[in-house]
N, C-alpha and C positions, 0 to 999 in steps of 0.2 A: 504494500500500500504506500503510496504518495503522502511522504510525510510535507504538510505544509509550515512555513518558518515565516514568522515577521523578526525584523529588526523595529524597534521603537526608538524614537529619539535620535538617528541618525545622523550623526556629526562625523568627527573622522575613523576615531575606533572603529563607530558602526559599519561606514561606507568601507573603508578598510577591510572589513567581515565581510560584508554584501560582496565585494568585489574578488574575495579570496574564494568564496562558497560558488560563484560564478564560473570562475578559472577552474574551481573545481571536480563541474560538471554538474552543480546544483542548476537547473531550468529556470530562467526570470518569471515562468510563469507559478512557480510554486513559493516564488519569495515575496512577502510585504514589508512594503515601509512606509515609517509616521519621521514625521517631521514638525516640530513648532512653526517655523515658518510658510506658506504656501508654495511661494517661488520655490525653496531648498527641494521640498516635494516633486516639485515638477520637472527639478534640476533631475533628482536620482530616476525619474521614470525615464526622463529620455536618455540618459547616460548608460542604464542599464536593460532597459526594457521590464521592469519593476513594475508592479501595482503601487500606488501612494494610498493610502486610507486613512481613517482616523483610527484614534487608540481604541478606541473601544469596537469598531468595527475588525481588527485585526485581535482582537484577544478572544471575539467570538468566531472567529474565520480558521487561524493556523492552529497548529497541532503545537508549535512552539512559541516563546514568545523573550525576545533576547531585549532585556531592558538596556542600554548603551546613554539611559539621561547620567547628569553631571549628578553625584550624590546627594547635593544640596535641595534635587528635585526631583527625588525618586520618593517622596512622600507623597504629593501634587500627584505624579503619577498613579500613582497604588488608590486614590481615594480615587480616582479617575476610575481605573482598572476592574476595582473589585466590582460591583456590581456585574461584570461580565466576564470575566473568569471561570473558566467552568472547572471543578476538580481535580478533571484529565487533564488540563493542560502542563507542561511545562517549561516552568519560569526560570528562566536564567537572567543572572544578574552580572553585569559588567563594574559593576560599581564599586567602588575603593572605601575598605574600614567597613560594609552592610552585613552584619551578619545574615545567615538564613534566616533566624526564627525573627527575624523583623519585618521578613515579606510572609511568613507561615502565619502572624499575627493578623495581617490586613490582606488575608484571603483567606476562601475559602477553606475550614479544616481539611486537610488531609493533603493540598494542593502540594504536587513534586519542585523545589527548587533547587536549583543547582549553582552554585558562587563560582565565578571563573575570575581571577585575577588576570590578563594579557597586559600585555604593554607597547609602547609607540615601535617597533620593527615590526607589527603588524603590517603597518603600512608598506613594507618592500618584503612581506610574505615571511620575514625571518622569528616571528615573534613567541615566548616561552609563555602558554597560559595555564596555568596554575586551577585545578579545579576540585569542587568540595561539595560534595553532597548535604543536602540538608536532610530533616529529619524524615522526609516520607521520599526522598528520591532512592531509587534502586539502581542495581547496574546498568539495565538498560539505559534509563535516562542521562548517568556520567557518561556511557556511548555516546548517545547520542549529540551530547556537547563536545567530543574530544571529536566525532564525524565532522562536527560545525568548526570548530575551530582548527582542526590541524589543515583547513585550506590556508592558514595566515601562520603557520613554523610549526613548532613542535608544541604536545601538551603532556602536564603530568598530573597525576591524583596524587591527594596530599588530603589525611582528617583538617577537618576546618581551623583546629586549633590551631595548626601552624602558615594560616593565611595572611598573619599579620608579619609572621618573620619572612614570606616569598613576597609579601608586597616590601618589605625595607631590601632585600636581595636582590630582587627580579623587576620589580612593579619599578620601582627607582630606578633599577640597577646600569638603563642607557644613562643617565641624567650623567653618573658616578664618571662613566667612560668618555660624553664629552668633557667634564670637567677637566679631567687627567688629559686631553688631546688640548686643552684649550689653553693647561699650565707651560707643556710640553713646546706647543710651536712656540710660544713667548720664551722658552728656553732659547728656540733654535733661533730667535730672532736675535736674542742678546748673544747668542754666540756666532751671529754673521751671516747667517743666512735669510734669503728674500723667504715673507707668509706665505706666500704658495708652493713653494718649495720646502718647507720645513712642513707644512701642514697635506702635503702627501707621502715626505718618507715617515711622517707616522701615525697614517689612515695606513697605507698598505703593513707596515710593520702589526698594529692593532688586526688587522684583518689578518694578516701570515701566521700571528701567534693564535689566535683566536681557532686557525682550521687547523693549526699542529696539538690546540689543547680537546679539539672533541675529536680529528683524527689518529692522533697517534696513538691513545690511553696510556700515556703517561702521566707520574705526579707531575702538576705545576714546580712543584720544586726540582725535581729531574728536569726541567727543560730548562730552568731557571740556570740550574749550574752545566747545562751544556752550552750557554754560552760565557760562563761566567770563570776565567783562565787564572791561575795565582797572578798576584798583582800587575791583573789588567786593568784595563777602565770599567769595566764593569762593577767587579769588584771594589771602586772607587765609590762608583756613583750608589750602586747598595749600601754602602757603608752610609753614609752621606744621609737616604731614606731612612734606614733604623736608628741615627741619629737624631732626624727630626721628629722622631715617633709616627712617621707614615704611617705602619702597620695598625698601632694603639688608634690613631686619628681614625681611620678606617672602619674598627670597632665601635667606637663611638657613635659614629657618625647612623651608621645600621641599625642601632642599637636606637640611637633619636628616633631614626624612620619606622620601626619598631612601636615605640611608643605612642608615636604619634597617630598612628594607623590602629593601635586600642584605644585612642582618643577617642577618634571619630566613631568606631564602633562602640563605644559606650555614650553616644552623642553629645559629645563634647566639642565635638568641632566646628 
């Protein structure tokens, strides 16, 4: 059977998904989408060959129903929603810090939801989504979300408990790697080199080490001291990092994003 899927709230994440599940060989005629705006609506119909609807006409229409609003407005939504939610359907949540029993609350008892954490390499298909079963979702339905998501990189299950430590990990974890590219070319600039030039030897370095850390299965650390020679320059500039407590800063820093993601799920945000 034809499972049908709406995306709600369609901004980039969403379209992102829309567009990953399409490449994927999901049929435009089985996908819907909502949009706040009209025009944004009519953007994704003709871009994708899409249905556009309202919320409430895609929550009594698809088989799924993939929430993708900004967290601040997934309450709006849900008061929207519930009156037409029907039991069987299920709710997947995009949403950053939401626990499940917050949407089991304003729907119908017994309604399956599922928490998927993704993050911005969505957008160029590479993206890590994190997902977590609520209290009445079953295996089929985590399928059914890892079927939808692995159009846009890879997915992993995880108990819900640990969705605050993959959102300071993962959910963050691009932010963490422009930062470090963004310190790096301002190195190379102080040491004499033109921004575009410093800012590709290490996008491709970032990307070389990145396919020898999931192709090789080696420790990070084993790869670390295969370039790392007795007093070489490498060996310099490590030093130099565990000096300034890079590593500790690192922890910290996860550790904030961590905390701040059980903020928000205890809505404090």
């Amino acid at each position: 059977m034809t499972q049908k899927v709406a995306v709600l709230g369609t901004g980039k994440i969403g379209e992102a998904l829309l567009s990953g599940m399409i490449r994927g060989g999901w049929a435009p005629a089985d996908l819907l989408v909502t949009a706040r705006r009209p025009e944004r609506a009519e953007q994704l119909h003709e871009r994708y060959g899409v249905e556009a609807v309202s919320n409430a006409e895609a929550a009594k229409s698809a088989d799924t129903l993939i929430l993708t609003v900004k967290p601040q407005d997934m309450g709006t939504l849900l008061r929207e929603l519930a009156p037409h939610v029907p039991v069987d359907r299920l709710v997947i949540s995009g949403a950053a810090g939401i626990p499940t029993s917050y949407f089991e609350e304003r729907l119908a008892a017994g309604t399956p939801v599922v928490r998927v954490m993704t993050n911005t390499p969505a957008l160029v298909d590479e993206a890590m989504s994190v997902i977590s079963a609520g209290s009445h979702a079953t295996g089929e339905h985590l399928t059914r979300a890892e079927e939808i998501f692995s159009g846009v990189g890879k997915t992993l299950r995880v108990p819900e408990s640990q969705q605050d430590a993959c959102t300071a990990l993962s959910g963050s974890g691009p932010a963490y790697f422009y930062f470090l590219v963004e310190a790096m070319t301002d190195a190379g600039i102080l040491l004499g080199l033109p921004r575009d030039k410093a800012h590709d030897l290490i996008v491709q370095a970032a990307i070389g080490a990145a396919v020898m850390l999931r192709d090789s299965g080696e420790h990070p650390v084993k790869l670390r001291e295969n370039v790392t020679s007795p007093a070489g320059t490498t060996i310099n500039a490590i030093r130099e990092l565990e000096n300034h407590g890079v590593r500790a800063a690192l922890i910290a820093a996860l550790e904030a994003a961590r905390d701040r993601s059980r903020e928000l799920a205890s809505g404090n945000g």
